[in-house]
Each structure stands twice: as C-alpha cells, then as structure tokens.
FIMI-12385 format. One line per field, with one value per residue (C-alpha): x, y, z; residue number from 1; chain. Coordinates in nm, 3 decimals, always signed. Each point is the difference from the previous one (the first is absolute). Layout:
u <- [X, ...] .
v <- [Y, ...] .
w <- [Z, ...] .
pos <- [NUM, ...] .
unit <- [A, ...] .
END
This chain:
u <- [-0.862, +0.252, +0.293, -0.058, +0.321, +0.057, +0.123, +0.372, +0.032, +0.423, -0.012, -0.167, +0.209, +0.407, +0.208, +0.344, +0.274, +0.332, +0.053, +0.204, -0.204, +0.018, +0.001, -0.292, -0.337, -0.191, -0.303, -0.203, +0.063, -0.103, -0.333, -0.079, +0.007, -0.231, -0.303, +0.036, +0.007, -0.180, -0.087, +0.289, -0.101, -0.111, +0.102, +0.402, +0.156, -0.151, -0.185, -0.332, +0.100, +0.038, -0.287, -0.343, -0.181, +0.209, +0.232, +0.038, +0.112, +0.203, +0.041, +0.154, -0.097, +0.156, -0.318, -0.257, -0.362, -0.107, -0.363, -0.146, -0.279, +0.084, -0.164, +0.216, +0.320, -0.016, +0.191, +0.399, +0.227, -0.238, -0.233, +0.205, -0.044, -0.401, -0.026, +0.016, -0.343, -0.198, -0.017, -0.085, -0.197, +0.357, +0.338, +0.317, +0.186, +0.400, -0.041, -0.176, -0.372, -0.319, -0.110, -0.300, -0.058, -0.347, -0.096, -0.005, -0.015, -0.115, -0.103, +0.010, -0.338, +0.108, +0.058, +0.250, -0.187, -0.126, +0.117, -0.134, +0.126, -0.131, +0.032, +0.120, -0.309, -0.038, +0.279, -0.013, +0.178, +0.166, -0.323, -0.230, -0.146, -0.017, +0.267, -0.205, -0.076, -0.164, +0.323, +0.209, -0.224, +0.042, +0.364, +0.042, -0.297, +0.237, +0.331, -0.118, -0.179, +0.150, +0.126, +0.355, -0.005, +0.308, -0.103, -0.257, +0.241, +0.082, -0.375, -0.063, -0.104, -0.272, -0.326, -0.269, -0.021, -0.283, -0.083, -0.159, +0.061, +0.296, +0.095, +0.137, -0.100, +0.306, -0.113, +0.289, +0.020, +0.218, +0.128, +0.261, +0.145, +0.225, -0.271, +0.066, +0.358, -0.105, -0.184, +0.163, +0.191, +0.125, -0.298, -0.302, +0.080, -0.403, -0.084, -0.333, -0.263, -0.143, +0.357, +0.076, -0.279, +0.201, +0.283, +0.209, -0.113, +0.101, +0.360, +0.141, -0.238, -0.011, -0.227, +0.031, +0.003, +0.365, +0.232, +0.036, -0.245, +0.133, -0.013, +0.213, +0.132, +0.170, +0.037, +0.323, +0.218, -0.150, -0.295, -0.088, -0.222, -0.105, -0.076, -0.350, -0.167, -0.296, +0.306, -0.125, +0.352, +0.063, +0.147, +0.298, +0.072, +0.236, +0.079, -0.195, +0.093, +0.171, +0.133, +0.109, +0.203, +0.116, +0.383, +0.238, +0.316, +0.097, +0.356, -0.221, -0.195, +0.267, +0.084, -0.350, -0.053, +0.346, -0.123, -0.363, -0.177, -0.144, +0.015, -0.090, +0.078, +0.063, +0.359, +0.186, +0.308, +0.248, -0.079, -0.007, +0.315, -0.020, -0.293, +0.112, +0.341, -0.270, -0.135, -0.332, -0.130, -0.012, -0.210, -0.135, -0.402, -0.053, -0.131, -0.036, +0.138, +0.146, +0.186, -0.042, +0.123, -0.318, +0.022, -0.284, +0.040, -0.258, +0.261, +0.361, +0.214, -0.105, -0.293, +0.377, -0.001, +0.373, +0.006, -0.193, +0.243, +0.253, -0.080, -0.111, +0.354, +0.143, -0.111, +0.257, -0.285, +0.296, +0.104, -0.374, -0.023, +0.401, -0.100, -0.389, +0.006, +0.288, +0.048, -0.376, -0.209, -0.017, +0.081, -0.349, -0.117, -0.302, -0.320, +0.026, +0.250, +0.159, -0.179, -0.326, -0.260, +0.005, +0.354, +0.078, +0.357, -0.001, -0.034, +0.335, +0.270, -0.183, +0.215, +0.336, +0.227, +0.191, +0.119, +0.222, -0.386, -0.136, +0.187, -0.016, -0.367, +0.025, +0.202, -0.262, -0.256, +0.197, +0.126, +0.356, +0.180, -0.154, -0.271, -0.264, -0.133, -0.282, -0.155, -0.021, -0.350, +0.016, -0.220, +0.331, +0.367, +0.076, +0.327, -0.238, -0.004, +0.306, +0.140, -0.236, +0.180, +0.319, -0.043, -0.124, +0.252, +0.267, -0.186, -0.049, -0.327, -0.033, -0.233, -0.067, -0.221, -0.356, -0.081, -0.417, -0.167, -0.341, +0.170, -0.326, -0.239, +0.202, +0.112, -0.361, -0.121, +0.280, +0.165, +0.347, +0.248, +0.253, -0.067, +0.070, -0.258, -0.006, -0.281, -0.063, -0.135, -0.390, -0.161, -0.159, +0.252, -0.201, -0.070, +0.358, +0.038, -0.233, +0.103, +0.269, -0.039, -0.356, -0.166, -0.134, +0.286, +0.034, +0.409, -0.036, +0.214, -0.085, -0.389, -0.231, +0.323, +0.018, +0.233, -0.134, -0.237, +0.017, -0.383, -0.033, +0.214, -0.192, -0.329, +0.158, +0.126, -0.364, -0.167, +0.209, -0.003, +0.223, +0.032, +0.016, +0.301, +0.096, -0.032, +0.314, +0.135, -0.344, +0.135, +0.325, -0.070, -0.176, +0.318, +0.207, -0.251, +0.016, +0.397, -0.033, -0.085, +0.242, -0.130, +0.136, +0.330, +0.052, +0.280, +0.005, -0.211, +0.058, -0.086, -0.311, +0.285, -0.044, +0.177, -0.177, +0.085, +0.086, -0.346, -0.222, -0.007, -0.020, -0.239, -0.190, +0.194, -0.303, +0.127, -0.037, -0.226, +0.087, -0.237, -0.032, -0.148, +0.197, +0.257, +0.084, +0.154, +0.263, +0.205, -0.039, -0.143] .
v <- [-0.490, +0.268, -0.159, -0.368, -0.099, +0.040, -0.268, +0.219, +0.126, +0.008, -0.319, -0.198, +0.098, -0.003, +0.133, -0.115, +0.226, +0.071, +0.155, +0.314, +0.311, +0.217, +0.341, +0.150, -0.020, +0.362, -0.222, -0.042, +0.377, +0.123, -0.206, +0.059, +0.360, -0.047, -0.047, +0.429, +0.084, -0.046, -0.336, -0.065, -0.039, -0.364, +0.057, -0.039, +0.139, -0.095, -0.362, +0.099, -0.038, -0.370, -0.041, -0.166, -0.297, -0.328, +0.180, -0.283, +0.109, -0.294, -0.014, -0.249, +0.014, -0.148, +0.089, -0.190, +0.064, -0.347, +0.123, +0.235, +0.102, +0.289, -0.019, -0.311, +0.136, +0.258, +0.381, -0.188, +0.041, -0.232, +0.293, +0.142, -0.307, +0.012, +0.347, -0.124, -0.129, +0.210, +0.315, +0.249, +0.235, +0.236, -0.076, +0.204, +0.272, +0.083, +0.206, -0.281, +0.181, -0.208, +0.151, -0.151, -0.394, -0.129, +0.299, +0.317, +0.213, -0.008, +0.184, -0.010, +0.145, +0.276, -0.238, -0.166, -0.381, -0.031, +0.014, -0.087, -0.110, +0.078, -0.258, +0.054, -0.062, -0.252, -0.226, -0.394, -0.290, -0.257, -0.231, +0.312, +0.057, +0.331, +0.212, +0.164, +0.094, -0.317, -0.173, +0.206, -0.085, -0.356, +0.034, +0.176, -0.266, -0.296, +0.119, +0.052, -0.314, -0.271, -0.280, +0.029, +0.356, +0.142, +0.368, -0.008, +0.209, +0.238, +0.108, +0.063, +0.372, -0.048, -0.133, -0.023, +0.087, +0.107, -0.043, +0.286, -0.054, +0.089, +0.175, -0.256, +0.238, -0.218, +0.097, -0.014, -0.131, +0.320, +0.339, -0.122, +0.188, -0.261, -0.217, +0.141, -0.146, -0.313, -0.094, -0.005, -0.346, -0.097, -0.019, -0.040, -0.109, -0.105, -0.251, -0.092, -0.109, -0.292, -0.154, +0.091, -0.223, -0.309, +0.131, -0.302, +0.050, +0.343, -0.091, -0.192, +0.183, +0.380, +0.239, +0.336, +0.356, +0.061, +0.047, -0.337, -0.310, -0.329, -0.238, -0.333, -0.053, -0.269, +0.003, +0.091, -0.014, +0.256, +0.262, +0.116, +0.308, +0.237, +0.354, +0.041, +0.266, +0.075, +0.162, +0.342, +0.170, -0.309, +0.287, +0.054, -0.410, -0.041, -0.324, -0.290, -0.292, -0.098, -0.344, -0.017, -0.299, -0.183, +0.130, -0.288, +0.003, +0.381, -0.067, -0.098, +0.312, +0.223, -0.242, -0.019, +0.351, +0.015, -0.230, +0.135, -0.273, +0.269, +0.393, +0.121, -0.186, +0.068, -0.100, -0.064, +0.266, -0.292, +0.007, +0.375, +0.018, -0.278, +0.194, +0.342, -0.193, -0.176, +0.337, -0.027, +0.270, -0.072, +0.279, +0.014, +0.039, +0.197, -0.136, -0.053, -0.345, +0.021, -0.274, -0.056, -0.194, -0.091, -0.021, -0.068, +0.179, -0.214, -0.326, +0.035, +0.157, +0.249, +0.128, +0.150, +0.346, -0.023, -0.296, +0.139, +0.348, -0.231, -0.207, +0.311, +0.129, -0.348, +0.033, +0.133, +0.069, +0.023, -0.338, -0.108, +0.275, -0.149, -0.380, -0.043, +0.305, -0.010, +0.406, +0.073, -0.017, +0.274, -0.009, +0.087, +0.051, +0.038, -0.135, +0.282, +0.073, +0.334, +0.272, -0.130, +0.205, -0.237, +0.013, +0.139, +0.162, +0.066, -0.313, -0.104, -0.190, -0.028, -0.304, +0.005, -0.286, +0.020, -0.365, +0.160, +0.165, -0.348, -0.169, +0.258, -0.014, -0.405, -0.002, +0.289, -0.296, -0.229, -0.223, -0.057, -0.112, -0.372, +0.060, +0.057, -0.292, +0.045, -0.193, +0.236, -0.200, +0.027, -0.164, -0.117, +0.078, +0.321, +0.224, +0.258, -0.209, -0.096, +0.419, +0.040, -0.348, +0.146, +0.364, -0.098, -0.230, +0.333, +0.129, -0.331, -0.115, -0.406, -0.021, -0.332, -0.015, -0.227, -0.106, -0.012, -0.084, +0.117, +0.323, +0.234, -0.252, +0.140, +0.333, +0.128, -0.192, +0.207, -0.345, +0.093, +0.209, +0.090, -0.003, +0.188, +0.205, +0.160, +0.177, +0.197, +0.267, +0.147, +0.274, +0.152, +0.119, -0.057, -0.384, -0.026, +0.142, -0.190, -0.321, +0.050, +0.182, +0.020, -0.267, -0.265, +0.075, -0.304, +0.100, +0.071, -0.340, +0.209, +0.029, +0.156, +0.241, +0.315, +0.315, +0.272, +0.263, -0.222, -0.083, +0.405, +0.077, -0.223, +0.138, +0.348, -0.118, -0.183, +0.320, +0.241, +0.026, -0.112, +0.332, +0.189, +0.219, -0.127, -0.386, -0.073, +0.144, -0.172, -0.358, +0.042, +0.049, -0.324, -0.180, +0.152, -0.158, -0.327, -0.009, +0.026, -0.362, -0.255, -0.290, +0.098, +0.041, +0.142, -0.151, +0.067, +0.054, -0.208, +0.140, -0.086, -0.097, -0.073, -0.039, +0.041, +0.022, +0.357, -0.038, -0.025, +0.367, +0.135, -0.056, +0.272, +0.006, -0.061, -0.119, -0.379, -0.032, -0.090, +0.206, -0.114, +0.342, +0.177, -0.243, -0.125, -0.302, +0.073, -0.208, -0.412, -0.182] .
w <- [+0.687, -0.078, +0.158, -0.093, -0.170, -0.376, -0.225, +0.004, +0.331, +0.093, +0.194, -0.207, -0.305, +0.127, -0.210, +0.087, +0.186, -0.018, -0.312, +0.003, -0.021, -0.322, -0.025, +0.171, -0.223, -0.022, -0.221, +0.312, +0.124, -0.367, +0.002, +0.344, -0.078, -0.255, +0.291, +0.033, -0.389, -0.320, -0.158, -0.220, -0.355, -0.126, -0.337, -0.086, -0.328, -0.300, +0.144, -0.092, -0.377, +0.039, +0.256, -0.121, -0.107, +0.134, +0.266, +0.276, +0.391, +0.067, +0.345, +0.222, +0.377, +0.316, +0.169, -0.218, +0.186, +0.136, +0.044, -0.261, +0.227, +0.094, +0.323, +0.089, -0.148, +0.248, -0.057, +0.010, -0.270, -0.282, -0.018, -0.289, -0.190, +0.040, -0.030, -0.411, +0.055, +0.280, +0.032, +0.344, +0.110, +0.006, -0.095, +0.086, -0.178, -0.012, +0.309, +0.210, -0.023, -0.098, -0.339, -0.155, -0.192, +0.007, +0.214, -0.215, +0.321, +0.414, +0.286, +0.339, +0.249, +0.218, +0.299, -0.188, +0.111, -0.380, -0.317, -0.394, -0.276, -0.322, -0.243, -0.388, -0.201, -0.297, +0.131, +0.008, +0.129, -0.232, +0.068, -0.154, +0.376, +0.087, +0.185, +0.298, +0.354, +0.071, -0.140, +0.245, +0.296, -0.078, -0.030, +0.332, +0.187, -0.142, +0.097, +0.362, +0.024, -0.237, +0.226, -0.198, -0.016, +0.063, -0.009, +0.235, +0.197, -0.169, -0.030, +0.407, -0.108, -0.227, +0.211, -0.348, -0.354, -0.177, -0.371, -0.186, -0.340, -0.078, +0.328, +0.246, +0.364, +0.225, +0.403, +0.267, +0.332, +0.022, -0.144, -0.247, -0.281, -0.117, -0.165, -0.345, -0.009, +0.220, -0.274, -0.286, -0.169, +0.288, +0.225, -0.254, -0.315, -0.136, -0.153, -0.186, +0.265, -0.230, -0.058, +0.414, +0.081, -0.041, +0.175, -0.096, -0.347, +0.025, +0.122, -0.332, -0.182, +0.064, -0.137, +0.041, -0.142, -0.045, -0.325, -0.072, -0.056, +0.084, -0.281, +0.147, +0.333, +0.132, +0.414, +0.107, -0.296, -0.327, -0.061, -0.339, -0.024, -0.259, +0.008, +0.085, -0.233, +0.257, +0.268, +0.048, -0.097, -0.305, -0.165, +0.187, +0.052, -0.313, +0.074, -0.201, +0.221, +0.307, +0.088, +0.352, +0.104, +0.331, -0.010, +0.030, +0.219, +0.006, -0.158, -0.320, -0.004, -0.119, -0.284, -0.107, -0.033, -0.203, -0.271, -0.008, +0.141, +0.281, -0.089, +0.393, +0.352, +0.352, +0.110, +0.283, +0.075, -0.064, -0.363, -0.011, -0.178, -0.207, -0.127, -0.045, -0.209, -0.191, -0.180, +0.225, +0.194, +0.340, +0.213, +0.351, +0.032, +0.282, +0.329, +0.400, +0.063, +0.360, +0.161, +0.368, +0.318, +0.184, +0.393, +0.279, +0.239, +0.230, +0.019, +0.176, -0.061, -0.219, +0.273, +0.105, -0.152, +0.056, -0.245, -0.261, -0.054, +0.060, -0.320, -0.180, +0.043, -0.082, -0.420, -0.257, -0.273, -0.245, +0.027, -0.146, -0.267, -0.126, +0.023, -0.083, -0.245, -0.149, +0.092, -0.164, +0.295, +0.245, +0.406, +0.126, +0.417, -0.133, -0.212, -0.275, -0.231, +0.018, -0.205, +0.108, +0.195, +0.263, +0.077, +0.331, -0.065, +0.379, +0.116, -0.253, +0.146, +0.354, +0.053, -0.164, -0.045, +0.357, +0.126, +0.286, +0.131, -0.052, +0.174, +0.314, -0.051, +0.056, +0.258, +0.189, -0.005, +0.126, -0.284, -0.081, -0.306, -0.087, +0.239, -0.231, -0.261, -0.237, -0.298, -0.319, -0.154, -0.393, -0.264, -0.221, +0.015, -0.046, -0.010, +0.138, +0.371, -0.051, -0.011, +0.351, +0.115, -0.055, +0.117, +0.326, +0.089, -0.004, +0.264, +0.181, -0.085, -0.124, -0.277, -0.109, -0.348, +0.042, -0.359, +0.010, -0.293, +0.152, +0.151, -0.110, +0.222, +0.330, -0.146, -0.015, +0.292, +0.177, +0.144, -0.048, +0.143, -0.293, -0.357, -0.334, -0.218, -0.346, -0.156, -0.331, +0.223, -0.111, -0.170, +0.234, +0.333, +0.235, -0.095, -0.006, +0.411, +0.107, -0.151, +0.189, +0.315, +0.075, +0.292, -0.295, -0.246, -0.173, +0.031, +0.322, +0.181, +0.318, -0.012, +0.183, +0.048, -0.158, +0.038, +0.235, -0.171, -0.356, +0.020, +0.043, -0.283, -0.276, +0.135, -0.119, -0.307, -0.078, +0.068, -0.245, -0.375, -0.229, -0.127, +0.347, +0.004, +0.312, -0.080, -0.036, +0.334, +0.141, -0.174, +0.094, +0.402, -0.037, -0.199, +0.329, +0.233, -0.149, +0.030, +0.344, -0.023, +0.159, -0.230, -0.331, -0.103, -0.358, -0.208, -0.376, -0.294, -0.287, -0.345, -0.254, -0.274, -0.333, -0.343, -0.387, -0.340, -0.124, -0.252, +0.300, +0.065, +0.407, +0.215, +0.178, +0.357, +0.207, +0.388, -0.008, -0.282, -0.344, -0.236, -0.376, -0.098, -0.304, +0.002, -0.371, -0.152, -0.305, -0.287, +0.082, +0.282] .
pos <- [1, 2, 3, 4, 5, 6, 7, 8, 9, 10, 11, 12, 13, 14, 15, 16, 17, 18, 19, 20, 21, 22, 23, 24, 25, 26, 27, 28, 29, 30, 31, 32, 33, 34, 35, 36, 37, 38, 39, 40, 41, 42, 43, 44, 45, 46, 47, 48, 49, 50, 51, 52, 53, 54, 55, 56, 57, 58, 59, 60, 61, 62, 63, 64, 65, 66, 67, 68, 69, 70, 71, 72, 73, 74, 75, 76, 77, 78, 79, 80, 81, 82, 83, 84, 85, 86, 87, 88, 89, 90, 91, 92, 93, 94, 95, 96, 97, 98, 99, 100, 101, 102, 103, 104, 105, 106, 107, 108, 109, 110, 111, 112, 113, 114, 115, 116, 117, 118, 119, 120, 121, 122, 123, 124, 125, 126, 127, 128, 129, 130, 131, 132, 133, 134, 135, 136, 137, 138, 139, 140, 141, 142, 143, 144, 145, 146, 147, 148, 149, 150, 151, 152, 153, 154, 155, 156, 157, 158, 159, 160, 161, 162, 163, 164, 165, 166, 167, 168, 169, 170, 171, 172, 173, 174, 175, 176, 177, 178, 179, 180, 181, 182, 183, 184, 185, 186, 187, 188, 189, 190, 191, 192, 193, 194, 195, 196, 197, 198, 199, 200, 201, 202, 203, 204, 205, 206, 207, 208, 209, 210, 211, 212, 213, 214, 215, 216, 217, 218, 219, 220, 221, 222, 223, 224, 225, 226, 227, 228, 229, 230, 231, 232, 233, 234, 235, 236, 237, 238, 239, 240, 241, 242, 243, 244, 245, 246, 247, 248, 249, 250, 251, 252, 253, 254, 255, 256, 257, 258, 259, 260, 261, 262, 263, 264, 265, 266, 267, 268, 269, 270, 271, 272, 273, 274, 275, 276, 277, 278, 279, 280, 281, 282, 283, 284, 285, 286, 287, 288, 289, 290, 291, 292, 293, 294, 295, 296, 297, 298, 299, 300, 301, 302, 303, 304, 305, 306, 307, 308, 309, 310, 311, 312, 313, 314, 315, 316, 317, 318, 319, 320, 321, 322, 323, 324, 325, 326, 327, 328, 329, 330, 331, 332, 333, 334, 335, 336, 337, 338, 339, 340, 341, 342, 343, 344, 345, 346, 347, 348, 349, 350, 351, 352, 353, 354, 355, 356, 357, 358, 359, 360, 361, 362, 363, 364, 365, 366, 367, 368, 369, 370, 371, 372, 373, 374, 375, 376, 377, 378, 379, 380, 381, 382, 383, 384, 385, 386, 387, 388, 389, 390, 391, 392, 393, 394, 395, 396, 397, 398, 399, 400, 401, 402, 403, 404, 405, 406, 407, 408, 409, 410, 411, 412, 413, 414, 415, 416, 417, 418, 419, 420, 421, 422, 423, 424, 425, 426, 427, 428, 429, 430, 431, 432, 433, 434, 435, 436, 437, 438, 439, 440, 441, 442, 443, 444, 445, 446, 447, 448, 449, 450, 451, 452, 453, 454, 455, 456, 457, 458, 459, 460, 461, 462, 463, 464, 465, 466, 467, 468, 469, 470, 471, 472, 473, 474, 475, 476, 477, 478, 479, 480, 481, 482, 483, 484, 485, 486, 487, 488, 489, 490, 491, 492, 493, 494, 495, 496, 497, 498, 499, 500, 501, 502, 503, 504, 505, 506, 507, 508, 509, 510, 511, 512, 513, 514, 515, 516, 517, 518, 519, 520, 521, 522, 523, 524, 525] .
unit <- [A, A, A, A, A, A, A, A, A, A, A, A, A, A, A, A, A, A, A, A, A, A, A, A, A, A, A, A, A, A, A, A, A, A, A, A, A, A, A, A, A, A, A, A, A, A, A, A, A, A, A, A, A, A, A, A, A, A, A, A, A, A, A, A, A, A, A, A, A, A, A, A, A, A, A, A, A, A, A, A, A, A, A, A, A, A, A, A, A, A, A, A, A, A, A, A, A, A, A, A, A, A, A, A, A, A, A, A, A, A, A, A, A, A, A, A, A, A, A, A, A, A, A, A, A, A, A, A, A, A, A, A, A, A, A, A, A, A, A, A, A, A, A, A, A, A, A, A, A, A, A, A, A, A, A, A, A, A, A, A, A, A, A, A, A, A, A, A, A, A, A, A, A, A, A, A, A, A, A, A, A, A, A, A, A, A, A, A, A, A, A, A, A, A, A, A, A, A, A, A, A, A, A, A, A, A, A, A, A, A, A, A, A, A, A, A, A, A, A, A, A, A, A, A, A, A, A, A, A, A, A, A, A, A, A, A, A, A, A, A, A, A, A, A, A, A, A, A, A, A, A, A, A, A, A, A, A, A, A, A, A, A, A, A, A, A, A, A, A, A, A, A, A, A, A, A, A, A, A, A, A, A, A, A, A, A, A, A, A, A, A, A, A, A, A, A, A, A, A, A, A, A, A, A, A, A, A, A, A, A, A, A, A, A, A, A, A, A, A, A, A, A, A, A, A, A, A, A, A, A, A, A, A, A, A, A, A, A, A, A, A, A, A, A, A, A, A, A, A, A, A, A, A, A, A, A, A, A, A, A, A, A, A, A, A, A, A, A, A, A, A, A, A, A, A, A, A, A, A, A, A, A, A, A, A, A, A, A, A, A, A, A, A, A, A, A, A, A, A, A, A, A, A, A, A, A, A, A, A, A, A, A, A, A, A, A, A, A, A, A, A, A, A, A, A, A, A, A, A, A, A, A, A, A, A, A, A, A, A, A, A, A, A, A, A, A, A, A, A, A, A, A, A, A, A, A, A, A, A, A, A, A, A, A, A, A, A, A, A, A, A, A, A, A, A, A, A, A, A, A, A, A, A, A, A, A, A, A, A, A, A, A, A, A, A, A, A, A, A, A, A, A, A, A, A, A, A, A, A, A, A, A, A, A, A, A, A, A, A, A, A, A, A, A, A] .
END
C-alpha cells in the first residue's frame, strides 16, 4: 500500500534535538531544483580512468530490506536497495518523468482506459527465463492478490493484463494517465515468474532482471551481488560489485566511510558535518518525504473545526527543520517539495504559525487553557512528538505521549485520534493525494472523509496527459483541493542524505531513487 510505513519514516528514526542550528543549508534547495532541469551528469572528473574490472559499491544501509520480494517489501524507502536486483516496467528521470527500463516504449487507446507496454526483446532474468508480457501479467496478478502483498493498493487502476508476446496490453478500471510512472521501481519491480512461485523462496533469494545478480545474502545484516551481464543497458553499469551492509549505529557510519571500510551510505543530518570535515562528499538525493500530524476528525475534539485551525496555527515548522534536521530539511505545508509540479504555491502558508489566533480559536469552542488533554500515540520515542507535545502546550493544549509498539495495527484501522506520519512521498502525484486525502487513503486517520471536490479533482488529473499543456495547472487544482483537508497537518521534509568517497563519482539526481547508471569507481576500494 503506498502509505504503509517505511523502515525510516521520522518517528521511527529520532534524531535527537536541541542542537543549535547552523547556518542555513541551500543542499536540499539545489537538489530539489534538480526535479525541473537536466539529469546531472553521472560521470565526475577523470573517475572513469580508474573504473573497471573489481570496482566494489560499498554501501552501508540503515534501511536494510527485510523482505527481498519485492511484492512484500512494498514501494517504502527499501525499494532503492532492490532496485539492484529487479528492474520495472519504467523508472524515473531527473525531472520526475517515467522514461523507459524493461519497456522500450507505450501507448495509451484513445479513451485513455488502456495502455501497452512493449517489451525490450532478447532480454532474460538472472534464472535464464524470459523477460516478457506474460512475466508482467504475473507480476501485476501477484501484487494484487498475494496474501502479504503490500502493493495491492497501489494497483486499484489497472482491472487485467494481457500477454501478447512481448506487449503486456494493462486494461483500467478507469481513464488514468499516470500508469506509466505508477509503475516504475517503486510499484512493480518484476521478478522472474519461476523463482516468484515460491514466494518465500523468492524473498531471501531474489531473481530478477536488474543490474545486479545476487550471489550471497544473509537476512538482515549483508548482500553481495555482481553485475549481471544480461541487464539490457550492462554497458552503462560500471560498477563490478556491490556489497550492501546492515549500517551499524549511525555515529559509526561516518567513521567507516573515513577509513574505507564503506565508499557510499545514507546518513543521518547529525553526522553531516562530521562528514563533510572528514573529506567525504555529503549530497542530498532529491525527494518527497513529507512529515505530517495526523488528526480524525470523526472522534472529539477534532470533529471541532475550531480545533483543528487552532492546532494548525499552533506548529512553528522551524523548530522541526532546526532540531530533527539539523537546518537541512525543509518547512513543508504540503506533500511535495517545492519546485515540483504538484506544488500548489497558492495554497503556501494557508496556516501560519499564529499562537495568539490559536488560542482565540480555542477559546471560540469553548475550551480554556488546561481544558483540553490528548494522547499523542507513537510507535517509539521520538523528539518528533515530543516538538508537537511541546508546541501545543503554548497554546494550552495537554499532550501526553502513548508509546505503542503496534501503533500501525490502529493507525490503519483508523482507531486513534492523534498520531504522527512520515512518508517518502510516490512517483506518481496522484498516488501520493490520495494516500493521503482521498476516502480509502491509507494516510487518511479521518477515513471515509475527504476534502470537498478532491474526488473531482483526481478524476481530472486521471483523465489528462502527462504531457498536456495544461497538466500542471490541472494537478495543481487537485494538490489545492486536497489541502482543504482538516486531517493532515504538514510539518517538515527531511532530506534523502548521504555521504561517499570522492572516487565514487555522482549519482544521476533522480527524485528518491538512487540510479547506478554511469556512475564510476576510481583509485582503491
């Protein structure tokens, strides 16, 4: 599902407060701004010299994949990690667009309710079957009706898929031109349908069509892969071998990178500096993650409209970019980053910090100073709850902090009345709105509500083209009509960090992916 939680979402990794902000970061602003230009080249200086036979991507992950199925791993944060092995239908440029992977092209039917793929001919999985339409029908059949799935809903607009060869004919339950990015690593990464027919084979074992071939894994702790010669663009995967490894406590990352034993991890903004004084390059990869406060608005006392501005206008978004992010996050009232099509710069600062207006607004319904008590639930401690605990209490508001293990079990059955969300936000725009605004949003603490005119306004994005002059305005009404939503309230966006040795060269700044294409290896591993 697209807004199950990933294995890094803010509250279930804290990063501790109270360290002084430093000078304001412009990383996250630069990258960001790479969604609306050019892929950045993949190849730095002179790295290609050194790059060749025995160049090892030694990367260190505090995300490890627990499942390498990649129908039970689901489209969170781990996708990057199996996108070594499987490859997609699509996969995602610098500017956000689906450009073609296993498919070498598509088309849509003039209604706009079907689309093919066609298929790259000649290519294989790492288990020699073959790379076809029947393998992407399979794919799409087990995703939607694997017991463990957890994409099954993400794939509500496809109804069938027919296999002709080598053109995969997917039929909609609707017009929908935002299949082509739906599907791409996040969504439907394939896997051989031999290996898939053991699913739990298939998830400590995974075969696939991607870049790299596994060649040892052991669960939860190191992968070793090869590059797979049979990849249909092996050319331009310079890289000979990859060992991806559990990362240990983050203040041992940066240490491990310094003496070599890793060349490329993500990191947390508290060792940012350490980093950067360490020689390493530290960069920001693009992305959506969006923070959120989640309210229901069908318990008391937030079925108070009064209640809900009033803790809207209660949040200093500052005061989370400064603590969590060390000053290289982003303030954020919405689920897109700014520079994205889907940003609605209309609908900026709806709500601004104001606790003179929230307080007026609590005392309107009735509620004075100490009056109103509520239990923040959270899966583990987390400075994040702690911030909400703290800016609510200046307005009057009691928030005490429930610690629940099994928070997801009542999050998603909608049980509870106050809670905290992150997400690493989705490919395609209108998965992420209505993740989290539309009636059966996974995000959506208030379900069956939805915003006024919402279900309208992702009709009319479904039905336009992704090249349609007038998409974005048509994408953007539909952001603005989401907003409207009294169950959300955006917080910050923490950044897709990471540190590597100056002879890994960059990496191609594709939003939320991490593509291995071009980049070289030079001097010692």
């Amino acid at each position: 599902m697209p807004g199950r939680p990933t294995p890094r979402p803010a509250q279930a990794a804290p990063r501790l407060p109270g360290r002084a902000r430093p000078p304001r970061a412009t990383a996250l602003a630069t990258a960001l701004a790479a969604l609306l230009v050019p892929a950045l080249s993949a190849c730095g200086g002179d790295a290609s010299a050194g790059a060749g036979t025995g160049s090892t991507l030694k990367w260190a992950s505090s995300y490890f994949p627990a499942h390498w199925d990649p129908v039970v791993s689901g489209s969170g944060a781990q996708f990057r990690e199996l996108a070594l092995v499987y490859a997609s239908l699509t996969k995602t440029d610098s500017k956000g667009n689906a450009v073609p992977d296993l498919a070498k092209s598509w088309e849509y039917n003039k209604k706009g309710d079907q689309i093919t793929f066609h298929l790259r001919p000649g290519l294989t999985f790492s288990d020699g079957e073959p790379v076809d339409a029947a393998a992407v029908k399979a794919a799409v059949e087990r995703a939607k009706k694997q017991q463990n799935s957890a994409l099954f809903g993400d794939l509500t607009s496809i109804r069938s898929v027919d296999a002709k060869g080598l053109d995969a004919v997917v039929h909609l339950t609707q017009v929908d031109y935002q299949i082509p990015q739906l599907l791409g690593q996040r969504v439907l990464q394939i896997a051989s349908p031999k290996a898939a027919a053991a699913p739990e084979k298939l998830d400590q074992n995974p075969v696939g069509a991607g870049p790299f071939t596994v060649t040892q894994l052991v669960p939860g702790t190191k992968v070793v892969l090869k590059k797979n010669p049979a990849y249909w663009d092996a050319e331009n995967i310079h890289i000979d071998h990859v060992e991806l490894t559990s990362a240990p406590d983050a203040s041992t990352v940066v240490s491990g990178l310094r003496t070599g034993v890793y060349n490329f991890a993500d990191i947390e903004p508290s060792q940012a500096d350490a980093a950067e004084k360490a020689g390493l390059d530290v960069f920001v990869q693009p992305g959506f993650n969006a923070s959120n406060i989640s309210l229901n608005i069908n318990k008391a006392p937030f079925d108070n409209d009064k209640v809900v501005d009033a803790v809207r206008h209660a949040i200093d978004r500052e005061e989370f970019v400064d603590k969590l992010t060390f000053g290289r996050g982003e303030t954020t009232d919405q689920p897109f980053p700014k520079g994205y099509t889907a940003y609605d710069p209309a609908s900026e600062n709806t709500y601004p910090y104001d606790p003179a207006e929230s307080k007026r607004l609590l005392a309107q319904a009735g509620y004075r100073a100490g009056d109103l008590r509520l239990n923040l639930v959270a899966p583990a401690e987390d400075p994040q709850a702690e911030i909400v605990q703290s800016q609510l209490a200046k307005v009057g508001i009691t928030v005490t902090i429930k610690i629940d293990k099994n928070w997801a079990t009542p999050f998603f059955a909608k049980d509870l009345t106050f809670s905290l969300y992150s997400t690493t936000g989705r490919d395609s725009a209108v998965q992420t709105l209505t993740a989290h605004f539309g009636p059966d949003g996974p995000l959506n603490l208030s379900s069956p509500y939805e915003p006024d005119g919402f279900e309208a306004a992702v009709a009319e994005v479904r039905r336009t083209p992704l090249d349609d002059p007038d998409y974005p305005r048509v994408l953007r009404a539909a952001t603005r009509a989401g907003l409207a939503s009294k169950a959300l309230v955006f917080t910050f966006s923490s950044p897709n960090l990471f540190a590597k040795s100056p002879s890994l060269s960059s990496l191609p700044a594709n939003p939320a992916h991490l593509d291995w294409t071009g980049v070289t290896l030079s001097g010692a591993n």
